[in-house]
LUMROLO-89065 format. One record per residue (C-alpha): residue in three letters; x, y, z. Coordinates in steps of 0.25 Angstrom, whole numbers, padded with zeros to 4 digits. Example, Ala and Ser with C-alpha at 12.3 -4.5 7.8 and 13.67 -1.06 7.14 Angstrom:
<atoms>
[atom ALA; [0049; -0018; 0031]]
[atom SER; [0055; -0004; 0029]]
</atoms>
This chain:
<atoms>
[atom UNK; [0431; -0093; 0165]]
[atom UNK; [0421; -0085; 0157]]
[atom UNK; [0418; -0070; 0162]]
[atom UNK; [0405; -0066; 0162]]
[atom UNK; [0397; -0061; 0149]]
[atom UNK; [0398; -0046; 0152]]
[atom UNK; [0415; -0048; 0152]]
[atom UNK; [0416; -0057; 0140]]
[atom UNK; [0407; -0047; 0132]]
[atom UNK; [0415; -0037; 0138]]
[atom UNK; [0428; -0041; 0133]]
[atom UNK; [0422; -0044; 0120]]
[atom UNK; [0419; -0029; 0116]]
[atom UNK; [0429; -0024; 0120]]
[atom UNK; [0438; -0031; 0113]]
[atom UNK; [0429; -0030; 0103]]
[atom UNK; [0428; -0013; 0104]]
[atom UNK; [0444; -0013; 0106]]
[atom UNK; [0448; -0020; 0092]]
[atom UNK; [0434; -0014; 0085]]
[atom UNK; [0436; -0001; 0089]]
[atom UNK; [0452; 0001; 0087]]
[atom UNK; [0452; -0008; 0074]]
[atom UNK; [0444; 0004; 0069]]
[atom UNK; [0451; 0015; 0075]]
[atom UNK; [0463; 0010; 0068]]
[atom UNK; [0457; 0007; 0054]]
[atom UNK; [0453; 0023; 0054]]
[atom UNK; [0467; 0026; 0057]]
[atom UNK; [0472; 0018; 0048]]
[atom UNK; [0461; 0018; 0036]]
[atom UNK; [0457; 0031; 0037]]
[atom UNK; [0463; 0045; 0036]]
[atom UNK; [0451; 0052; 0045]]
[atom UNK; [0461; 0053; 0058]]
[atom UNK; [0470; 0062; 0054]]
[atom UNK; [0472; 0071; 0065]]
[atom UNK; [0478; 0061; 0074]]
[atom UNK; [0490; 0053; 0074]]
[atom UNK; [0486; 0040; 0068]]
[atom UNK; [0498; 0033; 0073]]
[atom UNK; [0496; 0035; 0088]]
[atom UNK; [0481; 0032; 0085]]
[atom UNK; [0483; 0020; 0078]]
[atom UNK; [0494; 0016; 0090]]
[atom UNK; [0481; 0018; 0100]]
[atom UNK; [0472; 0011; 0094]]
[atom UNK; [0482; 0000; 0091]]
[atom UNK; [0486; -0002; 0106]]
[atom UNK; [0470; -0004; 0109]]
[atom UNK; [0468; -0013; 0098]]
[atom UNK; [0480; -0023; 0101]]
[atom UNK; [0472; -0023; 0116]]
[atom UNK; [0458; -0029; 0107]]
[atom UNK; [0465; -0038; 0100]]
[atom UNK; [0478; -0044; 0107]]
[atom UNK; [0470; -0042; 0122]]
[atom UNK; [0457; -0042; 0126]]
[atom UNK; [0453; -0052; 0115]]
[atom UNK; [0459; -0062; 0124]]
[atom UNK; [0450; -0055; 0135]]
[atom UNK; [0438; -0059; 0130]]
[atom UNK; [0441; -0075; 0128]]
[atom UNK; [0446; -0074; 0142]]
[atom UNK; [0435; -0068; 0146]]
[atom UNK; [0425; -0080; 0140]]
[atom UNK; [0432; -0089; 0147]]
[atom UNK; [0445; -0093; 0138]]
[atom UNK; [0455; -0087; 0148]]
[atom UNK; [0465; -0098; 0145]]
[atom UNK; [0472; -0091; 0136]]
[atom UNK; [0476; -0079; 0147]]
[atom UNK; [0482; -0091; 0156]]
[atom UNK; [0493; -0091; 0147]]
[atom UNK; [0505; -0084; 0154]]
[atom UNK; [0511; -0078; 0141]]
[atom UNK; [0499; -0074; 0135]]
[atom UNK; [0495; -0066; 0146]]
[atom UNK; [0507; -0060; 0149]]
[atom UNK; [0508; -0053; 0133]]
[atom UNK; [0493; -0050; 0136]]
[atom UNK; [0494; -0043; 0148]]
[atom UNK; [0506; -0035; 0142]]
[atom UNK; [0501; -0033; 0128]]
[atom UNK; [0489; -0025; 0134]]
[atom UNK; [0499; -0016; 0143]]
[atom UNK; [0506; -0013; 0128]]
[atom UNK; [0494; -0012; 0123]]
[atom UNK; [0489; -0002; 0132]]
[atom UNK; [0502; 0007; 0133]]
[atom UNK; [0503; 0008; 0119]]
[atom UNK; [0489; 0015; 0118]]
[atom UNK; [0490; 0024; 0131]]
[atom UNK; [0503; 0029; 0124]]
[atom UNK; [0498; 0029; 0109]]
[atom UNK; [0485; 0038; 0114]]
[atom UNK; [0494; 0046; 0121]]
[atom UNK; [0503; 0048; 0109]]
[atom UNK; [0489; 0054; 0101]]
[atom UNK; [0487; 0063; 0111]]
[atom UNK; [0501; 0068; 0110]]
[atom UNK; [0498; 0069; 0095]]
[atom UNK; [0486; 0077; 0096]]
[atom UNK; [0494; 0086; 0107]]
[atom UNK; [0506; 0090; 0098]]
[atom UNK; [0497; 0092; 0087]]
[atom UNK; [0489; 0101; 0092]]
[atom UNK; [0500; 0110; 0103]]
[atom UNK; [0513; 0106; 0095]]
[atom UNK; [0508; 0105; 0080]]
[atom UNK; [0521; 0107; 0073]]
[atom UNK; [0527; 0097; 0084]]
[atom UNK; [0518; 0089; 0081]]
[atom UNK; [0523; 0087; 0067]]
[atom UNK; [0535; 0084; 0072]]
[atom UNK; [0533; 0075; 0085]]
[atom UNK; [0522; 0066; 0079]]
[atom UNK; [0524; 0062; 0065]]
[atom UNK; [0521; 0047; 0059]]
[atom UNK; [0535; 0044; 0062]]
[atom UNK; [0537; 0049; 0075]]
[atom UNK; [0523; 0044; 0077]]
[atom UNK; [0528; 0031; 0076]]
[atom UNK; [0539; 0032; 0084]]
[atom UNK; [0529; 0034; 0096]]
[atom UNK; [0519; 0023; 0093]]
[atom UNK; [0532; 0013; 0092]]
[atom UNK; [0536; 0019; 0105]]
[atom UNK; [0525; 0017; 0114]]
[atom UNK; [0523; 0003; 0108]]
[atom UNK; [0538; 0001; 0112]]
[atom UNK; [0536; 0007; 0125]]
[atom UNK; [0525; -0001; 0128]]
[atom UNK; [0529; -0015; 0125]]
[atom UNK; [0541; -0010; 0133]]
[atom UNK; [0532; -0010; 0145]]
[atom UNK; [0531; -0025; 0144]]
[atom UNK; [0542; -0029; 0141]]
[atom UNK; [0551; -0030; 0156]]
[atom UNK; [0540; -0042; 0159]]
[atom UNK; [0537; -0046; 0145]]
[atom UNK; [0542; -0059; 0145]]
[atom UNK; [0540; -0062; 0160]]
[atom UNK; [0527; -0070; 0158]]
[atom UNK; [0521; -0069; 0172]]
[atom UNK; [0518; -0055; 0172]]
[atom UNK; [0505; -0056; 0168]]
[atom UNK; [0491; -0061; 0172]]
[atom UNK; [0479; -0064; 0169]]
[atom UNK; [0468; -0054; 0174]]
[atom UNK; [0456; -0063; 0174]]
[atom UNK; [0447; -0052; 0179]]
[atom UNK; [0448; -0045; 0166]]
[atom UNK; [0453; -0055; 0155]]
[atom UNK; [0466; -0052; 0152]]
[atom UNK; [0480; -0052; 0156]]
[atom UNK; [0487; -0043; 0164]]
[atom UNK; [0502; -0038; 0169]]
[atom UNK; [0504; -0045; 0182]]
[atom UNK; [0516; -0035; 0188]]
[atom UNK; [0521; -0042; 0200]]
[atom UNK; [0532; -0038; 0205]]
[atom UNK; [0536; -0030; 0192]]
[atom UNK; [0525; -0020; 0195]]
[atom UNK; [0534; -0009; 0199]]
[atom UNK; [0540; -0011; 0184]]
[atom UNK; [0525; -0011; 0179]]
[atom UNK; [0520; 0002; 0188]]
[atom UNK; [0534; 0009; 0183]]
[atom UNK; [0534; 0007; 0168]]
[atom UNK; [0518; 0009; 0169]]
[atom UNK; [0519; 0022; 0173]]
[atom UNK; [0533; 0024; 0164]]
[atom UNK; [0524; 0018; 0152]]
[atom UNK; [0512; 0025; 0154]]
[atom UNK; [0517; 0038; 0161]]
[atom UNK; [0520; 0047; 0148]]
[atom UNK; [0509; 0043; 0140]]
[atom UNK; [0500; 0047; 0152]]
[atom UNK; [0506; 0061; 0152]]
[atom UNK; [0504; 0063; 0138]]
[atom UNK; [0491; 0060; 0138]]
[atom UNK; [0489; 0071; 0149]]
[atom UNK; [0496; 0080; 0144]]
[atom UNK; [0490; 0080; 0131]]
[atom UNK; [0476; 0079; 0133]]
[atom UNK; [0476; 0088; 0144]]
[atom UNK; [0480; 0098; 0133]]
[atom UNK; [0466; 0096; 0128]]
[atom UNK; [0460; 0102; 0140]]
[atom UNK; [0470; 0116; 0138]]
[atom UNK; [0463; 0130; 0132]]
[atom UNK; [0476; 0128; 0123]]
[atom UNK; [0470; 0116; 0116]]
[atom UNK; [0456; 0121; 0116]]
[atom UNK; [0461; 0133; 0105]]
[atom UNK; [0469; 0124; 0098]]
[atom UNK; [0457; 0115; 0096]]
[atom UNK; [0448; 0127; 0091]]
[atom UNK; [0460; 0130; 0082]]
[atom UNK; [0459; 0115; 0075]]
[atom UNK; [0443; 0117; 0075]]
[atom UNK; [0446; 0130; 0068]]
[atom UNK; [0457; 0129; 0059]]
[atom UNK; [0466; 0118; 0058]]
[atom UNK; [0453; 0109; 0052]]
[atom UNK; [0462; 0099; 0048]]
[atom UNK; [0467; 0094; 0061]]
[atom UNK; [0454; 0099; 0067]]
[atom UNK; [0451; 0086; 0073]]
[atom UNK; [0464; 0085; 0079]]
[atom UNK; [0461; 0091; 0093]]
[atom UNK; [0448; 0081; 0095]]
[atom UNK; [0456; 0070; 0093]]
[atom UNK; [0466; 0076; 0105]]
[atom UNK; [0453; 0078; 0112]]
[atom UNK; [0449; 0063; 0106]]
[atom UNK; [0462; 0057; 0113]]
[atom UNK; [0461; 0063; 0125]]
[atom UNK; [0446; 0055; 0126]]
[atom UNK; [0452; 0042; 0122]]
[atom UNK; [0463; 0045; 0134]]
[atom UNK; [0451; 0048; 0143]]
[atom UNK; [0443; 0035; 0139]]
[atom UNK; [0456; 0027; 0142]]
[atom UNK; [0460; 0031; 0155]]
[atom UNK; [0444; 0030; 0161]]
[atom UNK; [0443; 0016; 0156]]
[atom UNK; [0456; 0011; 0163]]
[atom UNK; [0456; 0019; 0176]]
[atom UNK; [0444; 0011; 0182]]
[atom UNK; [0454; -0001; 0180]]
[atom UNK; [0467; 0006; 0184]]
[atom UNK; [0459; 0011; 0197]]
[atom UNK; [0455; -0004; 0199]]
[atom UNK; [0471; -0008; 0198]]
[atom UNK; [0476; 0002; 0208]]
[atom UNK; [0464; 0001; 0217]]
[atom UNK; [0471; -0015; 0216]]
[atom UNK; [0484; -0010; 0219]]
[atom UNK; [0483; 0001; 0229]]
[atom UNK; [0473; -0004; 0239]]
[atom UNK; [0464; -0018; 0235]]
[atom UNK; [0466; -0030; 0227]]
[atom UNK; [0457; -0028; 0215]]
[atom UNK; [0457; -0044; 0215]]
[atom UNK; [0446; -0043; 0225]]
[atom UNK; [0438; -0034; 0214]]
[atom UNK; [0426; -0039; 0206]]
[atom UNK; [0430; -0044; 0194]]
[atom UNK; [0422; -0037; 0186]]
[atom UNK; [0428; -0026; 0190]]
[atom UNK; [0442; -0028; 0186]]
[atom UNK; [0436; -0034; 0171]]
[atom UNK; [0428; -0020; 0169]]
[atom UNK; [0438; -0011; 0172]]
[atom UNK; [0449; -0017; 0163]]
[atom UNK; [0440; -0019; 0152]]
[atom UNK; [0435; -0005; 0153]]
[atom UNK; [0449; -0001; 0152]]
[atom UNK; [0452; -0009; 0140]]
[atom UNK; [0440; -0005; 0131]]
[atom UNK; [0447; 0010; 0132]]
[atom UNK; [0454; 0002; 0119]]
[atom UNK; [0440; 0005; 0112]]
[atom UNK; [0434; 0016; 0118]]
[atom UNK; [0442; 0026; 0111]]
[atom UNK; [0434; 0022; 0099]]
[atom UNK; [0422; 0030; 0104]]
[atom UNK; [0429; 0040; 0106]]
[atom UNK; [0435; 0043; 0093]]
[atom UNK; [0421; 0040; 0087]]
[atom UNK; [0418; 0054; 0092]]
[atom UNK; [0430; 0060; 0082]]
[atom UNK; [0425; 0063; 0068]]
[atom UNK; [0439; 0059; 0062]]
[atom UNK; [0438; 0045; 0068]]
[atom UNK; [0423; 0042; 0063]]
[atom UNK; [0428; 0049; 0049]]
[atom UNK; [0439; 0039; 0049]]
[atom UNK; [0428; 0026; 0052]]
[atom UNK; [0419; 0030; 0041]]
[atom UNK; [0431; 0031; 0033]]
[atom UNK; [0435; 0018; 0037]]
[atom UNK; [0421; 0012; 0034]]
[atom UNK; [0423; 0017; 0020]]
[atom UNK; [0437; 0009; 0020]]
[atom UNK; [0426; -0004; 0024]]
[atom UNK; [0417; 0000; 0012]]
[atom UNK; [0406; 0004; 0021]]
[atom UNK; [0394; 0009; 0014]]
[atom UNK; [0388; 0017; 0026]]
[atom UNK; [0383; 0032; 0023]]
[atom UNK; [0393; 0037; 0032]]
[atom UNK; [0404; 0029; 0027]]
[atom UNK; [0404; 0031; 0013]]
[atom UNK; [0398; 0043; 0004]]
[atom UNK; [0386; 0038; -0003]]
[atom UNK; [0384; 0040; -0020]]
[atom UNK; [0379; 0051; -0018]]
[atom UNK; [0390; 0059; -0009]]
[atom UNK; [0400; 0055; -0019]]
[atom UNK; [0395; 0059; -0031]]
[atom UNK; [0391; 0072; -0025]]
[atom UNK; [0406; 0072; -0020]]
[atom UNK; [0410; 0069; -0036]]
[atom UNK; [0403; 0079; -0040]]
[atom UNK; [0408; 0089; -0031]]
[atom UNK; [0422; 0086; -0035]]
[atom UNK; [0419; 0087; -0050]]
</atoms>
């Protein structure tokens, strides 16, 4: 059955925004050499996580949601759905907090910094928390009705059962340390410690300049996710703790979850506002042969620029 207009246009942009918007993010990591006071590999492990969601989740969303919800009828379809979105989701809550630990070492611990986070090492991590969480999955993976279709919201979800004391357990074991890192390291931001550090960047150390606003830049992109899930989370414990959310509005329970999900793509905005990151899209517009004034140097600049050099 079709879902109203509203939700099938819904579903539609933000699928559209999550694999638009992270395409991009990803080509300026890996085209450009603008973002260099950050570590690419977490980054590129972030906006990885996210873009798996746009293209191996909600697309199937939004056929769904037109009225072609066959396809999620299919027990073991629906079971790697639900649970590929769960990996999905680990591995970008724990790859963001991994930046944040970056940009933490780098600017307390700088020479252990060098030690702690080069590319190598750096790797090691990122296989690590892919590991970890498809490790989450796999007790249940290959017992095929453990998953169901949530029909409020077009997609596919972990139906616990009698394994939710295994689920609430290894939730929190899962999620637990990556939660405390992100405390702990963005509540550095807010110490008079960091506050001179940062004017000492500004001031001296000009390369790295930029280094301490995309700390600060994280700890946005930290913010923006958990505000857009809490409303749903609320909505599941509310469920739990004191009334059925099956006797809820619809509506409600499609809003809240996809409010969640576009956190995949909101991000985006926020790294418009760092002057590295629109440096690195201009520069990949140049990659494209793009011959807009603020992409390429007109005749004019260049010969100017020759001369110069001569």
């Amino acid at each position: 059955m079709m879902k109203s207009l509203t939700e099938c246009v819904i579903t539609l942009l933000v699928t559209v925004g999550i694999i638009t918007s992270n395409t991009l993010i990803f080509l300026v990591i890996v085209w450009t050499d603008s973002l260099r006071n950050i570590n690419k590999i977490y980054f590129c492990s972030l906006t990885v996580a996210d873009l798996c969601i746009g293209l191996f989740i909600t697309p199937f969303a939004v056929i769904s949601s037109f009225g072609e919800d066959s396809i999620h009828f299919d027990v073991v379809f629906c079971h790697f759905e639900a649970y590929f979105l769960v990996v999905f989701f680990i591995a970008g809550i724990y790859s963001l907090a991994w930046i944040s630990v970056d940009h933490y070492l780098f600017i307390r611990k700088p020479q252990r910094h060098k030690v702690a986070m080069t590319t190598a090492r750096s790797l090691c991590w990122i296989a690590f928390v892919w590991i970890a969480a498809i490790s989450f999955c796999s007790p249940p993976l290959f017992s095929f009705d453990r998953a169901t279709y949530y029909e409020d919201v077009c997609l596919c979800s972990i139906f616990a059962g009698p394994q939710k004391p295994y689920f609430v357990t290894a939730g929190l074991l899962v999620l637990l340390p990556a939660i405390v890192a992100l405390t702990v390291t963005n509540g550095y931001l807010f110490t008079s410690k960091f506050r001179k550090t940062r004017h000492m960047y500004e001031t001296v150390l000009l390369d790295t300049a930029s280094r301490p606003k995309n700390y600060f830049m994280n700890f946005i992109v930290t913010m923006v996710l958990v505000i857009s899930w809490i409303p749903w989370l609320v909505l599941q414990i509310y469920g739990v703790l004191i009334e059925e959310i099956t006797d809820f509005p619809h509506s409600i329970h499609f809003y809240l979850l996809w409010f969640g999900i576009g956190s995949s793509f909101y991000k985006f905005f926020v790294y418009l506002w760092s002057q590295d990151f629109r440096r690195g899209l201009k520069q990949l517009c140049g990659h494209s042969e793009c011959r807009c004034p603020d992409c390429v140097p007109n005749r004019g600049t260049a010969l100017i620029t020759l001369n110069g050099a001569k």
